[in-house]
GUVO-596113 format. One line per field, with one value per atom (N, C-alpha, C): residue number from 1; residue in one letter; atom name; x, y negated, z. Coordinates in nm, 3 decimals, always signed. Layout:
# residues N
resi NUM	...
resn a	...
name CA	...
xx X	...
yy Y	...
zz Z	...
//
This chain:
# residues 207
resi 1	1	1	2	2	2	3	3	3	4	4	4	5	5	5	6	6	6	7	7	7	8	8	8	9	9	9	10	10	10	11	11	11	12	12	12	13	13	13	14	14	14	15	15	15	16	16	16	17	17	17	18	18	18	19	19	19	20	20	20	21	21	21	22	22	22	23	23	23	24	24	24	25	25	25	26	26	26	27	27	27	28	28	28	29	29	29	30	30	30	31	31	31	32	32	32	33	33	33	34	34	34	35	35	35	36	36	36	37	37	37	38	38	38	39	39	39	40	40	40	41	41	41	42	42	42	43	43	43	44	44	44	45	45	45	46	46	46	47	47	47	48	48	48	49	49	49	50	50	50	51	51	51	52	52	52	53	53	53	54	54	54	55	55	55	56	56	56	57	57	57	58	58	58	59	59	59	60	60	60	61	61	61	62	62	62	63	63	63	64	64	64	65	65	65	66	66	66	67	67	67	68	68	68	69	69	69	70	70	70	71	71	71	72	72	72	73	73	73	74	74	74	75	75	75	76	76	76	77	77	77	78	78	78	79	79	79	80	80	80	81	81	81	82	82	82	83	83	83	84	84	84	85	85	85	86	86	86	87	87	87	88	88	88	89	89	89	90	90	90	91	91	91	92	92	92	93	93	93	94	94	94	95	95	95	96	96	96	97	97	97	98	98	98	99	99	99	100	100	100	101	101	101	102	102	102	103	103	103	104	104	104	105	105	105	106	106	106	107	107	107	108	108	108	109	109	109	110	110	110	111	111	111	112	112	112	113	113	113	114	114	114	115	115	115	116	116	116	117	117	117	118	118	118	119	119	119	120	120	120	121	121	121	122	122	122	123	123	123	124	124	124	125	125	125	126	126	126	127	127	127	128	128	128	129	129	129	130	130	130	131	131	131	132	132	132	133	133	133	134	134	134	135	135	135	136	136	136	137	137	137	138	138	138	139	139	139	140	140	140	141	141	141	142	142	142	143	143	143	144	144	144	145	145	145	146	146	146	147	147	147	148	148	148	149	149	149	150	150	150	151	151	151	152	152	152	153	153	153	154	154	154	155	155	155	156	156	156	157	157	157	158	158	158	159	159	159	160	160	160	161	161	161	162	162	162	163	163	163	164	164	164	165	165	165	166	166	166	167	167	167	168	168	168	169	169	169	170	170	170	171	171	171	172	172	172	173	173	173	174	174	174	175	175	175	176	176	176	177	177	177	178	178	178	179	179	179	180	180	180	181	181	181	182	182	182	183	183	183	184	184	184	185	185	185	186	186	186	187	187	187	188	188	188	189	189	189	190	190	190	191	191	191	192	192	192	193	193	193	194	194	194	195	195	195	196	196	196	197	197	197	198	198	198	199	199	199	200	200	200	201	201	201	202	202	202	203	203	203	204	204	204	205	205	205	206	206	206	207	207	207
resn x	x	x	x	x	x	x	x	x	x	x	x	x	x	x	x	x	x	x	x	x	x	x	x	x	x	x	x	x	x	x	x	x	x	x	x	x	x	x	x	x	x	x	x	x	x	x	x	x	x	x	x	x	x	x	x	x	x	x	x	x	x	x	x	x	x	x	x	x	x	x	x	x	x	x	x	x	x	x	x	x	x	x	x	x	x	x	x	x	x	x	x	x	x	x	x	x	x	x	x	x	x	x	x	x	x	x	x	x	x	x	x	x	x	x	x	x	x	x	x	x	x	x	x	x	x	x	x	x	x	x	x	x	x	x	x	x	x	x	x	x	x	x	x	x	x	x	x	x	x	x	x	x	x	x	x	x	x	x	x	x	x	x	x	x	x	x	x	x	x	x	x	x	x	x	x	x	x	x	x	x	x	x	x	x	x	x	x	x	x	x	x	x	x	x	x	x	x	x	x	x	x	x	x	x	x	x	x	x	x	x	x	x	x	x	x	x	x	x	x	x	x	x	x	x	x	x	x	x	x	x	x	x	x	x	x	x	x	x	x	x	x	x	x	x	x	x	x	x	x	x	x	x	x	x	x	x	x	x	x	x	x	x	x	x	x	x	x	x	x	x	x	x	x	x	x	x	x	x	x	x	x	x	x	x	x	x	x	x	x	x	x	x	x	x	x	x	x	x	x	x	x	x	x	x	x	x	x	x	x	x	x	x	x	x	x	x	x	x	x	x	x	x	x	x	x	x	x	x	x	x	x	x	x	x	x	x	x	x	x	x	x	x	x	x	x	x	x	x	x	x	x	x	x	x	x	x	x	x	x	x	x	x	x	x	x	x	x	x	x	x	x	x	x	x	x	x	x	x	x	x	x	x	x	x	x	x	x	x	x	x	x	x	x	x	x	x	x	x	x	x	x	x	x	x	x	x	x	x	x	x	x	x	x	x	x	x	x	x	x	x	x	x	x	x	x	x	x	x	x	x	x	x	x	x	x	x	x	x	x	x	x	x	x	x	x	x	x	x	x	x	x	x	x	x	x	x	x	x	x	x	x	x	x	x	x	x	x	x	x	x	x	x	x	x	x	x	x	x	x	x	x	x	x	x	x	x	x	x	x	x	x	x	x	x	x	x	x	x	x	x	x	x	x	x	x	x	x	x	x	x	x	x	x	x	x	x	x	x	x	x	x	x	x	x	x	x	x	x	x	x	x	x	x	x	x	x	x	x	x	x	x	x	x	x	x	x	x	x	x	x	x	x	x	x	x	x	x	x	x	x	x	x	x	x	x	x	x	x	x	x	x	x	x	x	x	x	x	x	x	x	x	x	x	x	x	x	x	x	x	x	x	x	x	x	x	x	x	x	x	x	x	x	x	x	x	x	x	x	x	x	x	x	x	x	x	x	x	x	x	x
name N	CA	C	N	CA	C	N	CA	C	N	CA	C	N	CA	C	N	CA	C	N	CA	C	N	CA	C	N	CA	C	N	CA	C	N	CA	C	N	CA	C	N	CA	C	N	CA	C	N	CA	C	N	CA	C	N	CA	C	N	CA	C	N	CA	C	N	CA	C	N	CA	C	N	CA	C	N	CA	C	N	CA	C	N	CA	C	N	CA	C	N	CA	C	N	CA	C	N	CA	C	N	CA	C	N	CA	C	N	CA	C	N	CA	C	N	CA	C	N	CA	C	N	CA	C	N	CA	C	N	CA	C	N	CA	C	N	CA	C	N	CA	C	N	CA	C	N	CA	C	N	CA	C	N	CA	C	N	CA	C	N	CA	C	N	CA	C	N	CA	C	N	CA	C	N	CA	C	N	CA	C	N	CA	C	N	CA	C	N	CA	C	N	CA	C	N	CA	C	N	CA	C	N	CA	C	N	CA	C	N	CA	C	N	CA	C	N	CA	C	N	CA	C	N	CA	C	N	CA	C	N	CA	C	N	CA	C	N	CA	C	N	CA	C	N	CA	C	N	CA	C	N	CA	C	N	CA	C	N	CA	C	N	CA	C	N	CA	C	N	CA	C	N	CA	C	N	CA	C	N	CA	C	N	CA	C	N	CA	C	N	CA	C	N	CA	C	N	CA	C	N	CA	C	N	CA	C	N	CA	C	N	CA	C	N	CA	C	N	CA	C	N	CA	C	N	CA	C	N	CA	C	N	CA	C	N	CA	C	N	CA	C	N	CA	C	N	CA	C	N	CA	C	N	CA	C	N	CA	C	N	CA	C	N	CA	C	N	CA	C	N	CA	C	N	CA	C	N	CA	C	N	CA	C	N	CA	C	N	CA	C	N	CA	C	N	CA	C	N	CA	C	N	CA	C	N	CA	C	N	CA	C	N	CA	C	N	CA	C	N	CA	C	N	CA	C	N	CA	C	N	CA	C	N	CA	C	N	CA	C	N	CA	C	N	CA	C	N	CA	C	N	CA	C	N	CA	C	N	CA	C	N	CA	C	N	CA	C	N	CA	C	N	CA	C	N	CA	C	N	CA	C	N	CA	C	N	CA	C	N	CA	C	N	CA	C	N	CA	C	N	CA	C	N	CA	C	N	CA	C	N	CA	C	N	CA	C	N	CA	C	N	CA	C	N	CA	C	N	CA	C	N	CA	C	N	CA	C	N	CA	C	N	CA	C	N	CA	C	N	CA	C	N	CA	C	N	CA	C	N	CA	C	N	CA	C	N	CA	C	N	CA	C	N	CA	C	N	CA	C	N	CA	C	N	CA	C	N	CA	C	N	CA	C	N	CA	C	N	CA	C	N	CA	C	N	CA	C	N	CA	C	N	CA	C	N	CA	C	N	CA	C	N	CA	C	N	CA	C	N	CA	C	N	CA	C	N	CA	C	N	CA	C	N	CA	C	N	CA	C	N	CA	C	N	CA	C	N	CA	C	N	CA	C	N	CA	C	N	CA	C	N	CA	C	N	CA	C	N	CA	C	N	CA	C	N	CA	C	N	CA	C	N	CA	C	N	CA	C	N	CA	C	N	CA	C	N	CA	C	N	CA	C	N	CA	C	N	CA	C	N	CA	C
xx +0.980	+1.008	+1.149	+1.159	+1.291	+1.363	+1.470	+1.557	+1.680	+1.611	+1.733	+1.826	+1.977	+2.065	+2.146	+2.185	+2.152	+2.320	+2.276	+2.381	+2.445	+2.625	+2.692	+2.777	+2.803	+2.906	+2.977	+3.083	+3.195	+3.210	+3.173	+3.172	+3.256	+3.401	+3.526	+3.597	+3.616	+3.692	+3.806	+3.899	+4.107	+4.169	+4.298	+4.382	+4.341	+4.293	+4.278	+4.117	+4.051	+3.909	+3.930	+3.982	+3.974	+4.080	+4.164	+4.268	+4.145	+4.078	+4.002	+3.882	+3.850	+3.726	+3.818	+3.925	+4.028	+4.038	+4.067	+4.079	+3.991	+3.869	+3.764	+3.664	+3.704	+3.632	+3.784	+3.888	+3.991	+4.006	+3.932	+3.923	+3.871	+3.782	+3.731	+3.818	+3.842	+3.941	+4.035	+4.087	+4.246	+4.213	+4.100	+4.131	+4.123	+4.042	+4.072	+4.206	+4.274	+4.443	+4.544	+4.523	+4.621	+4.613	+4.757	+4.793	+4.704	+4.636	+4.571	+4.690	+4.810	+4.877	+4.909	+4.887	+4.918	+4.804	+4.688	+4.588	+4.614	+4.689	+4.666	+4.668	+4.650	+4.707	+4.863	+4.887	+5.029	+5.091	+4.957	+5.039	+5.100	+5.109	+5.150	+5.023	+4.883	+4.801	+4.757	+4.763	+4.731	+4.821	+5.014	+5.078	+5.058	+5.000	+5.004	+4.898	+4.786	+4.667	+4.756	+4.809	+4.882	+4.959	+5.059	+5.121	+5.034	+4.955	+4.882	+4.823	+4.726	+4.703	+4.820	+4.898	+5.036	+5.079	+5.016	+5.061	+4.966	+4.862	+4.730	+4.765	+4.880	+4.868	+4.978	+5.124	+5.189	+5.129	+4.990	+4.959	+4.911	+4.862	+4.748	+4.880	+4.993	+5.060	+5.133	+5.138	+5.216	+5.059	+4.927	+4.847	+4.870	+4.903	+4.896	+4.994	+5.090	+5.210	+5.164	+5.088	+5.078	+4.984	+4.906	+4.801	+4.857	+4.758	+4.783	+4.669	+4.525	+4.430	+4.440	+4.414	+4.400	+4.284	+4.169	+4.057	+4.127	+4.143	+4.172	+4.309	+4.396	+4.527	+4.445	+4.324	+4.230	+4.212	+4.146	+4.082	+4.218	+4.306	+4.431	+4.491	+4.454	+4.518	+4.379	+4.258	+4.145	+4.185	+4.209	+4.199	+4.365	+4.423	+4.587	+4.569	+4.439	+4.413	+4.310	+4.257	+4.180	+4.230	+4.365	+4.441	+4.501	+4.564	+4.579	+4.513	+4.378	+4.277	+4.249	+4.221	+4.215	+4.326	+4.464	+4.554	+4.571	+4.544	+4.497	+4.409	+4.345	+4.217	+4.297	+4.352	+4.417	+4.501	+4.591	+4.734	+4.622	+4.507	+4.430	+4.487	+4.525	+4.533	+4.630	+4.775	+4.894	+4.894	+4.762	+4.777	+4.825	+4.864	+4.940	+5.058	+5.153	+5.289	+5.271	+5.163	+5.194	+5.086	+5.164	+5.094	+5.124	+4.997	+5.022	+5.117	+5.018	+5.061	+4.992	+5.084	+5.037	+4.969	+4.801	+4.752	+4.738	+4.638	+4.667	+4.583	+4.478	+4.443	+4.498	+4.611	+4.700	+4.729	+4.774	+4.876	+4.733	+4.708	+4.662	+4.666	+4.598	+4.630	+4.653	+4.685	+4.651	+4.515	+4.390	+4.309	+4.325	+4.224	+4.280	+4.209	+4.124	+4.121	+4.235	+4.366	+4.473	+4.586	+4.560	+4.651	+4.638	+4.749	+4.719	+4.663	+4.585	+4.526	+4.430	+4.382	+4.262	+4.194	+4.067	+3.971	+4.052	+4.173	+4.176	+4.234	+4.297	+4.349	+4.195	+4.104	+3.967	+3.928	+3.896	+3.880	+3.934	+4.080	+4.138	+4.088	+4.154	+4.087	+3.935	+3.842	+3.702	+3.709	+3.793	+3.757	+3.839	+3.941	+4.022	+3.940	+3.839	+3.783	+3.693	+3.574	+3.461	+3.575	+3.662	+3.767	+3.760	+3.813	+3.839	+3.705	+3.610	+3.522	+3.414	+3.439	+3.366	+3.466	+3.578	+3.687	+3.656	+3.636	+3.605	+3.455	+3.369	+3.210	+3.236	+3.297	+3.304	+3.379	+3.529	+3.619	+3.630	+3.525	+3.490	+3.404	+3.446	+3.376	+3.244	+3.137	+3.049	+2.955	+2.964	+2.891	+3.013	+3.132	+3.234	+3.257	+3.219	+3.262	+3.107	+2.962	+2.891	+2.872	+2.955	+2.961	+3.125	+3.155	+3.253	+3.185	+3.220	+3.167	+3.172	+3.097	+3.087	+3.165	+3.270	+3.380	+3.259	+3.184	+3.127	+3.179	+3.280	+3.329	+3.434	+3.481	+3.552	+3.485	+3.380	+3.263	+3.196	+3.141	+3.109	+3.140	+3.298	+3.394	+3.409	+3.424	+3.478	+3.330	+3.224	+3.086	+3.147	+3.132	+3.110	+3.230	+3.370	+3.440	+3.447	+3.378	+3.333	+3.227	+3.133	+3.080	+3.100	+3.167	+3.213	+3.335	+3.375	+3.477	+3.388	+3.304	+3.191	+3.119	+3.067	+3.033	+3.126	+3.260	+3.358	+3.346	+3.368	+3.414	+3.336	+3.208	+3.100	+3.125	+3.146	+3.118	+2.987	+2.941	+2.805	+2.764	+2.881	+2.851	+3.012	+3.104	+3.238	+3.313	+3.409	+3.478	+3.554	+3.581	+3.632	+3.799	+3.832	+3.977	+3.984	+3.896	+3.850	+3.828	+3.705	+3.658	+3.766	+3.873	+3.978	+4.061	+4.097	+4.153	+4.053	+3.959	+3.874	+3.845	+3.817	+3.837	+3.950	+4.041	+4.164	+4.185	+4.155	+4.216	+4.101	+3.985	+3.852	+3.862	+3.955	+4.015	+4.108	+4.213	+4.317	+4.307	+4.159	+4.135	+4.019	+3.972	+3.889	+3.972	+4.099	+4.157	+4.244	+4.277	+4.349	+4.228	+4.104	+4.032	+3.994	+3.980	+3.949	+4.067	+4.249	+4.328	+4.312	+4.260	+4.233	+4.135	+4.006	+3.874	+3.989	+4.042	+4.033	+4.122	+4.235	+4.317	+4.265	+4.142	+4.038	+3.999	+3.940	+3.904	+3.982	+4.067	+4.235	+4.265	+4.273	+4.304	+4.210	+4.064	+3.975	+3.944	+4.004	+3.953	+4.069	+4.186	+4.282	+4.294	+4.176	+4.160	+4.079
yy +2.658	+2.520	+2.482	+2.343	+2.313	+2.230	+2.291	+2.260	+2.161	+2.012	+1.900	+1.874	+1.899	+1.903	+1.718	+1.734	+1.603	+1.475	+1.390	+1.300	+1.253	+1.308	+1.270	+1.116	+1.051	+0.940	+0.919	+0.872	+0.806	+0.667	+0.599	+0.465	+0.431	+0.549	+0.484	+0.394	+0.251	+0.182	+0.129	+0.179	+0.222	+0.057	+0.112	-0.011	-0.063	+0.041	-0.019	-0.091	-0.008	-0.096	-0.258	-0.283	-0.396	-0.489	-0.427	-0.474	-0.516	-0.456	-0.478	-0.583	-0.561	-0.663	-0.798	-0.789	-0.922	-1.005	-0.906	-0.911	-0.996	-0.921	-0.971	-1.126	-1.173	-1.243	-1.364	-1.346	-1.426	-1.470	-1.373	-1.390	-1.529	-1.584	-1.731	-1.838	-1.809	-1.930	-1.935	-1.823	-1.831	-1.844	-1.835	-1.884	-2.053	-2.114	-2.232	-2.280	-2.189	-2.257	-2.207	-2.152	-2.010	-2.063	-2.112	-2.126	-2.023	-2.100	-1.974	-1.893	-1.984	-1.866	-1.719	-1.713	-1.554	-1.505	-1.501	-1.421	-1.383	-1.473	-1.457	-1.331	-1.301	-1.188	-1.160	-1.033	-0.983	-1.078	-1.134	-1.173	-1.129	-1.184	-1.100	-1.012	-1.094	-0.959	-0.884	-0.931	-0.812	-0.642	-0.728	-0.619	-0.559	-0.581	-0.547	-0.428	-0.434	-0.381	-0.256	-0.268	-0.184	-0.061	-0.163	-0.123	+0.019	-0.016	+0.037	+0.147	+0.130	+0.249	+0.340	+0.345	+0.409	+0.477	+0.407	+0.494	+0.572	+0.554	+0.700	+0.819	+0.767	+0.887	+0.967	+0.884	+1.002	+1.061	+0.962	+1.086	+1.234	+1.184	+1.285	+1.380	+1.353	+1.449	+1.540	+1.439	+1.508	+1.613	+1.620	+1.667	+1.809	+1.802	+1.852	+1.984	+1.946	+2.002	+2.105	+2.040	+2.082	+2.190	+2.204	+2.289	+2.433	+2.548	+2.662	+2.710	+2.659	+2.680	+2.620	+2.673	+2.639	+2.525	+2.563	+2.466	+2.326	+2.333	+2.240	+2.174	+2.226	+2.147	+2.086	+2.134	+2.058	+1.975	+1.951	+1.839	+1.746	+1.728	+1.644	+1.581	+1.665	+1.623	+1.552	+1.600	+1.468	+1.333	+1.332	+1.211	+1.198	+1.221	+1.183	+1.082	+1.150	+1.070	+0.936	+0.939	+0.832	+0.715	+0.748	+0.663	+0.602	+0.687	+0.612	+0.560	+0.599	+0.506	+0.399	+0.366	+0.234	+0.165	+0.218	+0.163	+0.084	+0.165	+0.146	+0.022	+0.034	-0.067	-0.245	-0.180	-0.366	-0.409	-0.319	-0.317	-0.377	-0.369	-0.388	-0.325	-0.186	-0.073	-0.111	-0.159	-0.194	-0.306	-0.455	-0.545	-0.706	-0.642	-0.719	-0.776	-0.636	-0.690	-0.746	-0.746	-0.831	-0.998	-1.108	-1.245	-1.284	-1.348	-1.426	-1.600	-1.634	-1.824	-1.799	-1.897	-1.933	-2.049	-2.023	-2.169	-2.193	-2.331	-2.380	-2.246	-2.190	-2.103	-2.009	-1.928	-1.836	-1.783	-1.667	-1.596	-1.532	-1.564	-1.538	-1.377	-1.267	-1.117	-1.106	-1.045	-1.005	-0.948	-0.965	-0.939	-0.758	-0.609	-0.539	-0.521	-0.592	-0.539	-0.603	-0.651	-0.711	-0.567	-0.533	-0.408	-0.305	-0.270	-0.159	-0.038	+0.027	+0.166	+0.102	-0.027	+0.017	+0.079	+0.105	+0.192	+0.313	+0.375	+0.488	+0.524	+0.396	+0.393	+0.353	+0.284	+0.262	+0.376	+0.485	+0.621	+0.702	+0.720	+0.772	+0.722	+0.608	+0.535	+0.619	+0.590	+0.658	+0.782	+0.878	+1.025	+1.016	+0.989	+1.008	+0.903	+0.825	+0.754	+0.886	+0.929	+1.058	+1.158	+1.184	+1.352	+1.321	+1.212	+1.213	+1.196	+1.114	+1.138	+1.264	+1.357	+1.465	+1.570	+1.560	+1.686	+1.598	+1.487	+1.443	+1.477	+1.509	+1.566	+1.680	+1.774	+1.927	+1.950	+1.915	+1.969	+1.933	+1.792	+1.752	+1.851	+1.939	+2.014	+1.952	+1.908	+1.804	+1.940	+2.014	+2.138	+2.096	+2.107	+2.039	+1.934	+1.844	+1.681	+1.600	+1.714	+1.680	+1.697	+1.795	+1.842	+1.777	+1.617	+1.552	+1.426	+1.380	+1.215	+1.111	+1.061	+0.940	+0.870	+0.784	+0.735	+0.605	+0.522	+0.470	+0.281	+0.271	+0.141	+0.127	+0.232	+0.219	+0.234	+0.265	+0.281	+0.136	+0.096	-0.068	-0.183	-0.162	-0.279	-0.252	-0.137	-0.131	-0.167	-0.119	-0.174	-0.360	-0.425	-0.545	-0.599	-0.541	-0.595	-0.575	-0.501	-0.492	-0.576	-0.602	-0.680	-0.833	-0.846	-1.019	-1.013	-0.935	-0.943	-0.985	-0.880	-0.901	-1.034	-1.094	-1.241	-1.308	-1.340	-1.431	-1.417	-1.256	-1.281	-1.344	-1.336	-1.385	-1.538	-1.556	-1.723	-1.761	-1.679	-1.713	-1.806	-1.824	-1.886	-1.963	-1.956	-2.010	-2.052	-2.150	-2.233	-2.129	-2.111	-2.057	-2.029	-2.067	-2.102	-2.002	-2.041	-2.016	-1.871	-1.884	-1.707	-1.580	-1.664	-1.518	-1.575	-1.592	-1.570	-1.501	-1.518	-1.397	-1.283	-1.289	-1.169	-1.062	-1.108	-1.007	-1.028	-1.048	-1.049	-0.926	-0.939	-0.823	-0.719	-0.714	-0.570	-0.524	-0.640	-0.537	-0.456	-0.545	-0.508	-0.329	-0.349	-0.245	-0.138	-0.095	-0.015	+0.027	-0.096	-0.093	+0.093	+0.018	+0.112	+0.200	+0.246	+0.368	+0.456	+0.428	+0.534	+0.548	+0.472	+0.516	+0.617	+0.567	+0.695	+0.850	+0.858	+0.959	+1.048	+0.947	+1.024	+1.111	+0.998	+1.039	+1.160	+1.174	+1.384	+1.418	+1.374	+1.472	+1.573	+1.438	+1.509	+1.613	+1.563	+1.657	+1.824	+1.774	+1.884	+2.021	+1.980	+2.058	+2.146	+2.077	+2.116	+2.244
zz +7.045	+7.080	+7.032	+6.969	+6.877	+7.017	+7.041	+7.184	+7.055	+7.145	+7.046	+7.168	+7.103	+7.176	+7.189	+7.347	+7.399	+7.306	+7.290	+7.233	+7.324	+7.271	+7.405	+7.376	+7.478	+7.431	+7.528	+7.488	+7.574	+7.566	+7.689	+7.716	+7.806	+7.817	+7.903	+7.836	+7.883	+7.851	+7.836	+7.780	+7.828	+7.734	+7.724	+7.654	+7.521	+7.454	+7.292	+7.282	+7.396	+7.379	+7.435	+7.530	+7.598	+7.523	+7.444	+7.329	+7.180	+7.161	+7.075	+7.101	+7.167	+7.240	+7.273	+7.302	+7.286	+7.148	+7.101	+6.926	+6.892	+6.873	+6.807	+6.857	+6.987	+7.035	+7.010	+6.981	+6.928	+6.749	+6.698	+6.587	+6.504	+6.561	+6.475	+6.542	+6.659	+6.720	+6.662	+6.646	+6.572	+6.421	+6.343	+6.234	+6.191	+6.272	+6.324	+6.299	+6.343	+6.340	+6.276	+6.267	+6.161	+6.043	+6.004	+5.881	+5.791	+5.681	+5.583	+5.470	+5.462	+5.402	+5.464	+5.612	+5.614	+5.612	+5.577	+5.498	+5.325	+5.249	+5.121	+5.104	+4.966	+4.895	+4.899	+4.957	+4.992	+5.096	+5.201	+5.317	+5.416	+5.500	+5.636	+5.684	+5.691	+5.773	+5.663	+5.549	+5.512	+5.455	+5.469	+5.464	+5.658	+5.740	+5.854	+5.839	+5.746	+5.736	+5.702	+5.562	+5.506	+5.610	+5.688	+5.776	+5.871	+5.903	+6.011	+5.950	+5.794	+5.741	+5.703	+5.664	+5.665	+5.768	+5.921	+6.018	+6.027	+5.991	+5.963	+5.879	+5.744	+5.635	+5.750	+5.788	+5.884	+6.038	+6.061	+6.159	+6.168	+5.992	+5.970	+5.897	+5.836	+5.837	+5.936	+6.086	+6.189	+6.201	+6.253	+6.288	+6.177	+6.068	+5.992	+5.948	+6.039	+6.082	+6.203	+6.301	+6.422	+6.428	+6.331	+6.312	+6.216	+6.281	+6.215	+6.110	+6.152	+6.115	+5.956	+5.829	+5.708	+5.703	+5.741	+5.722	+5.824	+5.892	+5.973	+5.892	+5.870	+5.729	+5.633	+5.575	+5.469	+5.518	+5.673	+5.702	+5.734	+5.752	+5.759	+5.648	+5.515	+5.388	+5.348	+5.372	+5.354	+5.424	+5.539	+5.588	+5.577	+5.548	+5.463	+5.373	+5.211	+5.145	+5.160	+5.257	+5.307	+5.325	+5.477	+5.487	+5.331	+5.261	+5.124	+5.083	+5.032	+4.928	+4.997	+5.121	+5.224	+5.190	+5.151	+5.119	+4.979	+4.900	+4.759	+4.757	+4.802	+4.856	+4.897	+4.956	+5.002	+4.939	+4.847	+4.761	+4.628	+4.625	+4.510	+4.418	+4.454	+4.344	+4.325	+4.343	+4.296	+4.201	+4.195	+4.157	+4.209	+4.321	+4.440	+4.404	+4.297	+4.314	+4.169	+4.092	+3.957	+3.935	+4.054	+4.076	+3.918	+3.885	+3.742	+3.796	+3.915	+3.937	+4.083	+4.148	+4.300	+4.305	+4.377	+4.393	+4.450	+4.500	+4.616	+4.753	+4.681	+4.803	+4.787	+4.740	+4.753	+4.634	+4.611	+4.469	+4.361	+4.231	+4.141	+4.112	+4.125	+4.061	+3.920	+3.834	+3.715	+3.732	+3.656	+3.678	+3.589	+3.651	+3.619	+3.424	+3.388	+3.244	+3.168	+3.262	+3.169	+3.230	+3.276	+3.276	+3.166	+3.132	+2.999	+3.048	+2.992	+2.959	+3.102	+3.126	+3.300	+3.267	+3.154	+3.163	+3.193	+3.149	+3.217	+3.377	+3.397	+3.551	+3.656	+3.626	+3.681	+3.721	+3.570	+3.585	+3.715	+3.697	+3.778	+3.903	+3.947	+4.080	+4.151	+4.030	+4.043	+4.083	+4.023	+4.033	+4.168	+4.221	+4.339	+4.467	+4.409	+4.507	+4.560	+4.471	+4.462	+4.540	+4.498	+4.557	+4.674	+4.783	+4.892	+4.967	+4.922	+4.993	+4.988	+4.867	+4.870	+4.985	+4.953	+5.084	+5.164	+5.250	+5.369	+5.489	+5.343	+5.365	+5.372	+5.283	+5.308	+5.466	+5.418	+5.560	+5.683	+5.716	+5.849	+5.905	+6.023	+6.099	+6.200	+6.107	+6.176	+6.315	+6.307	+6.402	+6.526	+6.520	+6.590	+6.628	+6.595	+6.603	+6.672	+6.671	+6.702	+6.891	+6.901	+7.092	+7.141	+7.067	+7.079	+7.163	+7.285	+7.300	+7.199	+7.182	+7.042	+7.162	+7.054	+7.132	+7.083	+7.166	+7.182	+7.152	+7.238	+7.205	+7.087	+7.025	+6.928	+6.755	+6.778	+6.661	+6.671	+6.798	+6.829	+6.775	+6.828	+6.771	+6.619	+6.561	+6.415	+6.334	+6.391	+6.269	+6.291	+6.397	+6.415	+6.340	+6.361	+6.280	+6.136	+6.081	+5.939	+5.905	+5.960	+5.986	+5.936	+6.088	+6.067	+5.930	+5.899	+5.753	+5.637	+5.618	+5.529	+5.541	+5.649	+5.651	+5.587	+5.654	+5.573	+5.451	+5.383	+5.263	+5.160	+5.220	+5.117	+5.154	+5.235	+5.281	+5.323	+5.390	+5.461	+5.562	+5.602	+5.787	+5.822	+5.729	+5.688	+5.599	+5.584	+5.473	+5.405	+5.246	+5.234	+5.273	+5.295	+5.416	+5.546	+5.586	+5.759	+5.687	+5.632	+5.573	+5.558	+5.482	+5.437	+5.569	+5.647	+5.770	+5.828	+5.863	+5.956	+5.916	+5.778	+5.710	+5.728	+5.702	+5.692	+5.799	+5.955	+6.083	+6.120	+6.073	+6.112	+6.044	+5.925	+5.898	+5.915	+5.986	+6.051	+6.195	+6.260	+6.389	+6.337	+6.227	+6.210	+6.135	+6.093	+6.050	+6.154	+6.271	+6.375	+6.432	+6.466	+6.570	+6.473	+6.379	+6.272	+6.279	+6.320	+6.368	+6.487	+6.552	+6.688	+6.723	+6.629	+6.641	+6.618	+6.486	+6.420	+6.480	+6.565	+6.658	+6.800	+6.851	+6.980	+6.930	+6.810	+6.757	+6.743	+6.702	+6.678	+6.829	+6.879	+7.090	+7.089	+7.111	+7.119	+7.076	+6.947	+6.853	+6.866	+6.932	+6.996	+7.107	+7.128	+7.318	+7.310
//
């Protein structure tokens, strides 16, 4: 007889959940009113996004510090580079700091086939996109992480706020205006709770 072992979760609700569930149910109101320049490109929320993943690459280096176990240092320098490529990701690969013209809905990128050598920086991008998520599949101890409580409201809030980002950005159900304000407010709240998950196994996985 195949004995399926029972799915555990955690549905305690502390500061960052009820901080988040704040968040997110503030999110369309406030784009309502919120000047749309601090969404642009290289605005305020989105250097905040920045901000916050940054405090992921030094957590995952303090964790990284703190640990003796080798496999377990792998799994810290995986999610080290995570926090980066998320970073990479909003910096638009470092096409942030080169604006061609500011318009009226915010700062123009260089688009990247005007960067020299992109097919080979794309490349790169590509193979370091594939690297981190292949060491993230190997060195996650999922036999470990499976007799962990699914932090329940912090997986919740982060699908939904990916979610409602993804609506805006397409413009499905919002102006384009309104859209990139909710957008970049639903990914700072969903990168917000993704250091929070990764820290909740961190605790755990110590114990």
């Amino acid at each position: 007889m195949i004995k399926v072992r029972p799915f555990l979760v955690d549905k305690h609700i502390d500061v960052s959940s009820w901080f988040g569930i704040a968040w997110l149910l503030c999110i369309i109101p406030l784009s309502m009113v919120l000047p749309p320049q601090l969404s642009w490109e290289n605005g305020i929320f989105e250097n905040a996004q920045v901000v916050i993943l940054f405090f992921g690459v030094f957590m995952s280096f303090y964790f990284y510090i703190e640990t003796i176990s080798i496999q377990t240092k792998k799994l810290w320098v995986s999610l080290g580079a995570f926090f980066v490529m998320l970073s990479g990701r909003e910096l638009s690969w470092g096409r942030v700091f080169f604006q061609t013209k500011l318009t009226p809905s915010g700062p123009e990128l260089i688009a990247m086939n005007q960067v020299p050598h992109s097919n080979i920086i794309q490349g790169i991008i590509l193979l370091f996109i594939l690297g981190v998520v292949s060491a993230l599949i190997y060195n996650i101890p999922w036999n470990v992480i499976a007799q962990i409580p699914l932090p329940l409201l912090y997986i919740t809030l982060g699908i939904s706020s990916f979610l409602l980002s993804t609506i805006a950005e397409h413009n499905w159900l919002f102006s384009h205006e309104q859209g990139q304000t909710i957008e970049e407010l639903a990914e700072l709240l969903a990168y917000f709770l993704i250091v929070k998950t990764v820290r909740y196994y961190a605790v755990l996985l110590k114990k």
